[in-house]
C-alpha positions in Angstrom: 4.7 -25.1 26.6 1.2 -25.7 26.8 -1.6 -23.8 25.0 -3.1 -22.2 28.0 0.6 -20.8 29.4 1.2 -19.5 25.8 -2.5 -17.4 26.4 -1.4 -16.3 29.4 2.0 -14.7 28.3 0.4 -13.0 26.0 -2.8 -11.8 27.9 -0.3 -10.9 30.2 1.2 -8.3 27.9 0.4 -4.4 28.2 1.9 -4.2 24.4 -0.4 -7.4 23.2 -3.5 -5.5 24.3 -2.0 -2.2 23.6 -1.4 -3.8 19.6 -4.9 -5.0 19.8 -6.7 -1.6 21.0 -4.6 0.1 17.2 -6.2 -2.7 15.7 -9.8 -2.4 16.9 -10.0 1.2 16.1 -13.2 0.9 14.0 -14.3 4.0 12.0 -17.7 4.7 10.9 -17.1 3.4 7.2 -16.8 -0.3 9.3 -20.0 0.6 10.8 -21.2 1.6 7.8 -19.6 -2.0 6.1 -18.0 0.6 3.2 -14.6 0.5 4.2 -13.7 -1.2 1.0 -16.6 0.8 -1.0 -15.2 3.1 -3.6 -17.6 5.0 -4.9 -17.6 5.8 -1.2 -13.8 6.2 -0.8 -14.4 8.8 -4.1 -16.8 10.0 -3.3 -15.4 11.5 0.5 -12.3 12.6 -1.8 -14.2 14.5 -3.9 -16.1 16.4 -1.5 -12.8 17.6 0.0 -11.5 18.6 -3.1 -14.4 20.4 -4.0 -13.6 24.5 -3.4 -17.3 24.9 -3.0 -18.0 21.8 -0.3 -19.3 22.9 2.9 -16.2 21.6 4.4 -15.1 25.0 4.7 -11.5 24.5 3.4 -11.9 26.7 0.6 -9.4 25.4 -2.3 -6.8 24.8 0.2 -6.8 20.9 0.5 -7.4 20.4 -3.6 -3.8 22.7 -4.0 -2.4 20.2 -1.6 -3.9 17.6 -3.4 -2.4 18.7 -7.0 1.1 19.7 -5.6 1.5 16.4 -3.9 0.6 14.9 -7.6 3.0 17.7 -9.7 6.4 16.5 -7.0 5.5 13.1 -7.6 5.7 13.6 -11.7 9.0 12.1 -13.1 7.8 12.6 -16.7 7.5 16.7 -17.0 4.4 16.1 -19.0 1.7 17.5 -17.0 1.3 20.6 -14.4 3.9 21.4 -12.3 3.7 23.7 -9.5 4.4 27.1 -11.5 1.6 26.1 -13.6 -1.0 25.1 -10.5 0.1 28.5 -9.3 -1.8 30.1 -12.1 -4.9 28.2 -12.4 -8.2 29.5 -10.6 -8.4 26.7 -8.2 -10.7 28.4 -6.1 -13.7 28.2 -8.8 -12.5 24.5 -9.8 -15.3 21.8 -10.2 -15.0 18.6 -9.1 -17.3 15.8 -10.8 -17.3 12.3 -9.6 -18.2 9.3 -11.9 -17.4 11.1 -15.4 -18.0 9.2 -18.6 -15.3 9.8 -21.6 -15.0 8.7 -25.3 -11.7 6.7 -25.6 -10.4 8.5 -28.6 -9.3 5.6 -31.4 -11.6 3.3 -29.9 -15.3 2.6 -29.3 -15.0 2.2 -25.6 -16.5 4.6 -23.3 -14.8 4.8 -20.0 -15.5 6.1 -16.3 -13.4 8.3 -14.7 -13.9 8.3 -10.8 -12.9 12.0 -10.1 -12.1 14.7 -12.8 -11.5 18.4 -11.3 -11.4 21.5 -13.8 -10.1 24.4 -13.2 -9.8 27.9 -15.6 -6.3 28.7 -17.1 -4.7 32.8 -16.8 -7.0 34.6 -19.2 -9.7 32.0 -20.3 -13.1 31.7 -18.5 -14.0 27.8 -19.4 -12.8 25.3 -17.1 -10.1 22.9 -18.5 -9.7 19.4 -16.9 -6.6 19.5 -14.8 -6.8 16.2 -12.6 -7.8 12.9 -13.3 -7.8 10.5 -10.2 -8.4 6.5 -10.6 -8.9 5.5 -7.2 -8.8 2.0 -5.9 -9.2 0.5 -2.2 -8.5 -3.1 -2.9 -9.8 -4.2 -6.4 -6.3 -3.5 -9.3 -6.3 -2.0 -12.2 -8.4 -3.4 -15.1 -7.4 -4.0 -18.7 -6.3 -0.9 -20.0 -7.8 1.2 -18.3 -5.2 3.7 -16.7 -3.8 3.7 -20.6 -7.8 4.0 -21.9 -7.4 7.5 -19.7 -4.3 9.0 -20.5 -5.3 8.6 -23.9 -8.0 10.6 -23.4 -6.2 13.0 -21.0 -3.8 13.4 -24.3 -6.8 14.8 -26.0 -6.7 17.5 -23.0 -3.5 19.8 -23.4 -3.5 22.6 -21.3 -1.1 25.9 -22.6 0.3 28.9 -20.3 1.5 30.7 -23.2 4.1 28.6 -25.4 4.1 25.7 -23.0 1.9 23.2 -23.7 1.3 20.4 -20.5 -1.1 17.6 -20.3 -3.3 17.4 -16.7 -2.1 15.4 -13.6 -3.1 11.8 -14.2 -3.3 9.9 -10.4 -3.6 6.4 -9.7 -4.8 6.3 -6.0 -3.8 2.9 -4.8 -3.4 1.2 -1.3 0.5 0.3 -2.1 2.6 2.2 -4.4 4.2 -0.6 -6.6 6.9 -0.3 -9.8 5.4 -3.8 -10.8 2.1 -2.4 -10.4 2.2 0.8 -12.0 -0.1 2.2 -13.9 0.4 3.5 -17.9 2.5 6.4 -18.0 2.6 9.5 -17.5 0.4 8.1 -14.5 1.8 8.9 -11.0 1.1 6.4 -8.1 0.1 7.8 -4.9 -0.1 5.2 -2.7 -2.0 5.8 1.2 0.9 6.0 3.0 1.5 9.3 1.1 -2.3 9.8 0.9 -2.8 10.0 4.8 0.0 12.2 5.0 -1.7 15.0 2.7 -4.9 13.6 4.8 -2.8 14.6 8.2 -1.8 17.9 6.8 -5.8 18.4 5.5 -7.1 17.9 9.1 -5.0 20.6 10.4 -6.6 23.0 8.4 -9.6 25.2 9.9 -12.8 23.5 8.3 -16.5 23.1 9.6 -17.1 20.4 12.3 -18.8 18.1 10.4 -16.0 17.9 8.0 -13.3 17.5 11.2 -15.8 14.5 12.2 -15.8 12.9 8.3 -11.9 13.7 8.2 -11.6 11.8 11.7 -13.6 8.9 10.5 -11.8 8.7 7.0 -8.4 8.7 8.3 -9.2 5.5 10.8 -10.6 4.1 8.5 -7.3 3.8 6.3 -4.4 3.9 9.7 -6.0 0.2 10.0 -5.3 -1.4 6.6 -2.9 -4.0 6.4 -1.4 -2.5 3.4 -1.0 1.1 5.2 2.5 0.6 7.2 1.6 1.9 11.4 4.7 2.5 13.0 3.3 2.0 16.1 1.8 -1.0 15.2 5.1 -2.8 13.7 6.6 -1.4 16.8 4.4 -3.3 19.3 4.6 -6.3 17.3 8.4 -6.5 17.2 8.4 -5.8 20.6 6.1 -9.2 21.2 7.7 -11.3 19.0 11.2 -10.4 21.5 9.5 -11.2 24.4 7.1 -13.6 23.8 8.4 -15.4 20.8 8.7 -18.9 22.5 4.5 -18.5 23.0 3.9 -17.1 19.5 5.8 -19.9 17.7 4.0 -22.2 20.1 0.4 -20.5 19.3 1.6 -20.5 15.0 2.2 -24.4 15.3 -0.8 -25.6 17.2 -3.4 -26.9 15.5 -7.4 -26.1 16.5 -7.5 -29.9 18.6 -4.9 -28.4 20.7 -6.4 -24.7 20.8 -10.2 -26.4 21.2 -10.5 -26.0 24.8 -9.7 -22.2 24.8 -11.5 -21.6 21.3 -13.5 -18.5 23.3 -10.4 -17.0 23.7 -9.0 -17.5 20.7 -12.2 -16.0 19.1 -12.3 -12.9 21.6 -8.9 -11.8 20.6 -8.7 -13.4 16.8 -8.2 -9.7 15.2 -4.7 -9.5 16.9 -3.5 -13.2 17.1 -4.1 -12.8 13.2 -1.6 -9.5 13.2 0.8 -11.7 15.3 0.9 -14.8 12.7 -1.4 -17.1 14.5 -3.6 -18.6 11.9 -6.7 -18.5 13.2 -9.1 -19.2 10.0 -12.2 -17.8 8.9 -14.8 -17.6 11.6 -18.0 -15.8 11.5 -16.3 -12.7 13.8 -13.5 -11.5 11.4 -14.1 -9.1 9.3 -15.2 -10.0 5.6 -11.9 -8.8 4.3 -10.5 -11.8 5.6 -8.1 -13.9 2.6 -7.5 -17.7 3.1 -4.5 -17.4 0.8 -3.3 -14.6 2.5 -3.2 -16.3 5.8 -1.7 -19.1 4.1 1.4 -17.1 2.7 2.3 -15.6 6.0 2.0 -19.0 7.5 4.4 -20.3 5.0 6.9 -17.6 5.1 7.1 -17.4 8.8 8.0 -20.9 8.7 10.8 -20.8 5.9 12.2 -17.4 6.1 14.7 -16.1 9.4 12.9 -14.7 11.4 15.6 -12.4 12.5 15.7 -11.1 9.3 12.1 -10.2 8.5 9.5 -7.9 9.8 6.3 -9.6 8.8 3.0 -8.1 9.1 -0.4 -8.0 7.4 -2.9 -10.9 7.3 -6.5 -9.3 6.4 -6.1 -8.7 2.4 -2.5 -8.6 2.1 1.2 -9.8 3.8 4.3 -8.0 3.8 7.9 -9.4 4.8 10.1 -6.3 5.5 14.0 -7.0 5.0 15.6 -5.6 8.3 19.1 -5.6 7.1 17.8 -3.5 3.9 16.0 -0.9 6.8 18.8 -1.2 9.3 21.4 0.5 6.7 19.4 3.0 5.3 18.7 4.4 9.0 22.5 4.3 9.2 22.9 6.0 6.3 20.1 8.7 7.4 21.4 8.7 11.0 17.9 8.2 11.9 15.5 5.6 13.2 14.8 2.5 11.8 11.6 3.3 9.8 9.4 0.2 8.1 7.7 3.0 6.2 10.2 4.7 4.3 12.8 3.2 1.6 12.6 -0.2 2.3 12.6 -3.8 0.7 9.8 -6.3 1.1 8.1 -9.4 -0.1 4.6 -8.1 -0.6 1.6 -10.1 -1.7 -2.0 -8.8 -1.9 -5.4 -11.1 -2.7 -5.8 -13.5 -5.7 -8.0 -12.0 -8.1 -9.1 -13.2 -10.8 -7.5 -17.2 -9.8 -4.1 -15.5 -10.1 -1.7 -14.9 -6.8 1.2 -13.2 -7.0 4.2 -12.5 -4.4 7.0 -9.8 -5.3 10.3 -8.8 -3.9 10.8 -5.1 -4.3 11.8 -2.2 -3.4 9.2 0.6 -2.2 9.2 3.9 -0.3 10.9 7.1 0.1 14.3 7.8 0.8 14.4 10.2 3.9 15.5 13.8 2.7 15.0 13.2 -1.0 12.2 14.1 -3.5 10.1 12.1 -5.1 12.2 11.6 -8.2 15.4 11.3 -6.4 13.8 8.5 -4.8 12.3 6.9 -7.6 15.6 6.8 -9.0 17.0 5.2 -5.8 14.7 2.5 -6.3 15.2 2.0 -9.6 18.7 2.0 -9.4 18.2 -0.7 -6.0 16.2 -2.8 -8.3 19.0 -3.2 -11.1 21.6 -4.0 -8.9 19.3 -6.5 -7.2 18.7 -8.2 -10.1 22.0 -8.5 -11.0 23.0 -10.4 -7.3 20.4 -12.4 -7.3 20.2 -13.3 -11.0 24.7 -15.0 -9.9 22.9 -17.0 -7.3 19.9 -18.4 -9.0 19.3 -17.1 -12.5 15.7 -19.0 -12.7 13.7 -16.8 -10.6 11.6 -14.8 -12.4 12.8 -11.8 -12.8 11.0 -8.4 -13.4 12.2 -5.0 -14.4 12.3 -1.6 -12.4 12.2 -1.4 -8.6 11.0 -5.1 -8.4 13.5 -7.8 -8.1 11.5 -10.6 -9.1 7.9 -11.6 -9.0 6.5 -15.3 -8.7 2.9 -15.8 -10.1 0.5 -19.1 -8.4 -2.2 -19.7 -10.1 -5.4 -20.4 -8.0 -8.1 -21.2 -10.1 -10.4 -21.9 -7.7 -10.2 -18.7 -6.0 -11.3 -16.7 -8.8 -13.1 -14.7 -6.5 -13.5 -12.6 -3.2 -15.9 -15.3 -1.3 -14.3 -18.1 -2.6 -10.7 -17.3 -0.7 -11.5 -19.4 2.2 -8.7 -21.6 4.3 -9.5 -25.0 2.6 -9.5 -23.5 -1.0 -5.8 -21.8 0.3 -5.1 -25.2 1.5 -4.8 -26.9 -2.2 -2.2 -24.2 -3.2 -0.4 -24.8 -0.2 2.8 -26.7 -2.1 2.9 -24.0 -4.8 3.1 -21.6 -1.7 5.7 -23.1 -0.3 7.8 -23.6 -3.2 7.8 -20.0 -3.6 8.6 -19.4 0.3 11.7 -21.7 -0.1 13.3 -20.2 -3.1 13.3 -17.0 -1.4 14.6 -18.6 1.7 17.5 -20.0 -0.6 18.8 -16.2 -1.8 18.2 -14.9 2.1 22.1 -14.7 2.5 22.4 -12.9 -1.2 20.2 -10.4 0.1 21.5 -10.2 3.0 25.1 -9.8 1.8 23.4 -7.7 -0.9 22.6 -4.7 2.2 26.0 -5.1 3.3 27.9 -4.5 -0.1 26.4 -3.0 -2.6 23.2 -1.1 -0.2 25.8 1.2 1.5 27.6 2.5 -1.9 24.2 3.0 -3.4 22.9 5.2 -0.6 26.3 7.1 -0.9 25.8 8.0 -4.5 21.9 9.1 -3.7 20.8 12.6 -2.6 22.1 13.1 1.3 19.9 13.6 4.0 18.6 16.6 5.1 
C-alpha cells in the first residue's frame, strides 16, 4: 500500500469525517483558550450551583448536585439524602476560592467551591459541600486530607445524628489508585455530564442554556471523557480500513512528506485513530509527546483484537473488550466502553513521573454506586490474584487497580517540555512496560472467561 491509497481510503470514509466533525466540536472555552482553566471550570460550577444566579434554576441543579454526591458516599459519614432533604438549599451560598486554617497545622489552604446552607431550626449557614475540582493538573500533597481535616472541624447535627458535609473531588477520571483521602467521593466527568445533561433540561434563562451548551462541549471532547459515538466510529474504521491505518501508524514523515498538507488538515482525527502525527504548530496545546508515545507503543505490542484504544491529547486508554463483552452479556445489553469496564489508562507526566495502570473503572449497569464500588473492588482482588500466578513481579496495587507501572521522565518535569523527542528517550522504558502487559494478555483474557462471569453472578442483577 502506498501512502496516498491509504489517504484515500480514509478520505473516502463517511465515518472518518463523521469521527472527525465529534472531534472538531469547539466550544467557546477553546475560543476562549480556557478549556483547561479551572478557576474557570469553578467558577461556571459555582454559578450554577448558586440558588441566587441568574441562571434561573432556582436550587434545583445544586440538590442534584449534592444527591449525586450523598449516592456516591460508601463511608455514611456525611449527608445523605434524608438529611439534604432538610437543609434550606434554596437560601444556600456558594463561595468560590475560600481560604481555611488546617487545624493541627500552620498551613492555610484554598478550597475551590464551598456551599452553605441552614440546618431545620438554625438561621446561620453551615458548610455542607466542599468541591476540589481539577481539569487536568492531580491532586497535590495532602491536600484532599488538608480538607477533610478541616471539614472534620464542620459537623453538622439533625437532632442526635451528627454527619460531617459532602467532601467532592471533581476529577476528569474516577480512579481507586487515584483517590483522594477519605471520606472524599470521586466524581469523575463521565458522571459529571450526566448531572450536566439532566441540569440542561431544566427551565433556566437563555443565557444560562447558551453557557450550559458551551460547557458541556467543552467536556464531550476530552480524551479522558468516554463518547460512545466516538469509540463507535472508530471501531467501525479500524474494521474497515485497518490495512490503511496500520499502513498510516508505521510510516515515517519521509514517506508521509509529500502529502504533509493533508496530513496537517486532518491531524486532530489521524491522532484519535493512532497515527502519530507529532507536535505541529496546529494541534491544540494540550498535545503530550509521551502520550502519543504510549499509544504508539501499545498499539504495536498489545492484540489488537482485544483492545479498544483511544485517547491521544493528554491521556490514552486501552479498553479490554473481552472484560466489556461479558458484562453486556451479563446485563443483556449493549456493549458499553463507558460503564464497568477494564482498561490500561495513562494520563500526562507531571512532575518527571509517568505512570500506566491496569484497572478497573465504571459502573455496573442497574447497580448503585456502592454496589459498584464493591464490584470493582471485588474485580480488583481477584485480578491480582491471576495475574500475581503468571508473573508475581508486576507491581501490584491494591483496590480496583490491578497493577500500576511508574517511568520516570525527568526531563519532562513539565507541561511544555512533553514534546516527541523528549518522549523519544523514554521510549525503551515504554516499551518494556507495553510488553509485560502483552505477556499476561491471555491471563486476562482467560481471566473474563472464568472468574468475570461468577463475579457478575454474585453482584446486584440488572434492572
Amino acid at each position: 500500500m502506498t501512502p496516498r491509497a491509504a489517504l484515500n481510503a480514509l478520505l473516502s470514509s463517511e465515518d472518518f469525517h463523521a469521527l472527525e466533525a465529534r472531534l472538531r466540536r469547539v466550544s467557546a472555552f477553546h475560543i476562549l483558550g480556557i478549556e483547561t482553566r479551572e478557576i474557570s471550570h469553578a467558577a461556571l460550577l459555582a454559578w450554577l450551583l448558586d440558588p441566587h444566579a441568574s441562571h434561573g434554576m432556582g436550587s434545583e441543579p445544586l440538590r442534584r448536585f449534592v444527591l449525586l454526591a450523598a449516592r456516591m458516599d460508601a463511608t455514611g459519614s456525611m449527608l445523605d439524602a434524608v438529611d439534604i432533604d432538610q437543609l434550606d438549599l434554596a437560601d444556600a451560598l456558594t463561595q468560590t476560592e475560600q481560604w481555611i486554617d488546617v487545624p493541627g497545622t500552620d498551613r492555610r489552604r484554598r478550597l475551590d467551591i464551598l456551599v452553605s446552607a441552614a440546618l431545620p431550626g438554625e438561621a446561620d449557614a453551615k458548610p455542607v459541600l466542599v468541591i476540589e475540582y481539577k481539569v487536568d493538573a492531580t491532586e497535590g500533597e495532602d491536600q484532599t486530607a488538608d480538607y477533610a481535616r478541616w471539614a472534620a472541624t464542620q459537623p453538622l447535627r439533625f437532632g442526635e445524628r451528627e454527619v460531617l458535609p459532602l467532601q467532592v473531588y471533581l476529577c476528569p477520571v474516577a480512579s481507586d489508585d487515584r483517590a483522594p483521602a477519605s471520606p472524599f467521593v470521586t466524581i469523575g466527568y463521565d458522571a459529571y455530564l450526566g448531572w450536566a445533561d439532566g441540569v440542561s433540561g431544566l427551565e433556566k434563562t437563555a443565557q444560562a442554556a447558551v453557557l450550559l451548551d458551551e460547557w458541556r462541549a467543552c467536556l464531550q471532547v476530552r480524551n479522558d471523557v468516554v463518547d460512545d459515538e466516538q469509540e463507535a466510529l472508530t471501531a467501525k474504521l479500524e474494521e474497515d480500513h485497518g490495512e490503511a491505518l496500520a499502513f498510516l501508524r508505521g510510516a515515517g514523515r519521509p514517506e508521509l512528506a509529500a502529502y504533509q498538507h493533508v496530513v496537517d488538515q486532518h491531524a486532530e482525527v489521524l491522532t484519535q485513530l493512532g497515527v502519530r502525527i507529532g507536535r505541529r504548530g496546529g494541534l491544540s496545546k494540550g498535545y503530550s509527546g509521551t502520550i502519543a508515545l504510549t499509544r504508539e507503543v501499545l498499539q504495536g505490542s498489545l492484540d489488537e483484537e482485544l483492545w479498544s484504544v483511544s485517547g491521544g491529547g493528554g491521556s490514552v486508554r486501552a479498553v479490554l473488550l473481552p472484560f466489556v463483552r461479558q458484562v453486556a452479556a451479563w446485563a443483556n445489553s449493549k456493549e458499553r466502553l463507558s460503564g464497568l469496564r477494564m482498561q490500561l489508562f495513562a494520563d500526562r507526566p507531571k512532575n518527571g513521573r509517568f505512570h500506566v495502570v491496569l484497572e478497573v473503572v465504571g459502573d455496573l449497569a442497574g447497580a448503585d454506586r456502592e454496589a459498584s464500588l464493591a464490584m470493582r473492588l471485588r474485580c480488583g482482588d481477584a485480578l491480582r490474584a491471576a495475574l500475581e500466578a503468571v508473573d508475581a513481579g508486576l507491581p501490584f496495587r491494591s483496590r480496583a487497580t490491578a497493577f500500576r507501572f511508574d517511568v520516570d521522565v525527568p526531563a519532562i518535569d513539565e507541561v511544555e517540555a512533553d514534546t516527541d523527542e523528549a518522549a523519544a528517550t523514554y521510549r525503551a522504558a515504554l516499551e518494556q512496560v507495553s510488553a509485560r502487559v502483552a505477556r499476561v494478555e491471555a491471563a486476562l483474557v482467560e481471566w473474563c472467561g472464568s472468574a468475570l462471569p461468577k463475579l457478575l453472578e454474585d453482584a446486584q442483577g440488572p434492572t
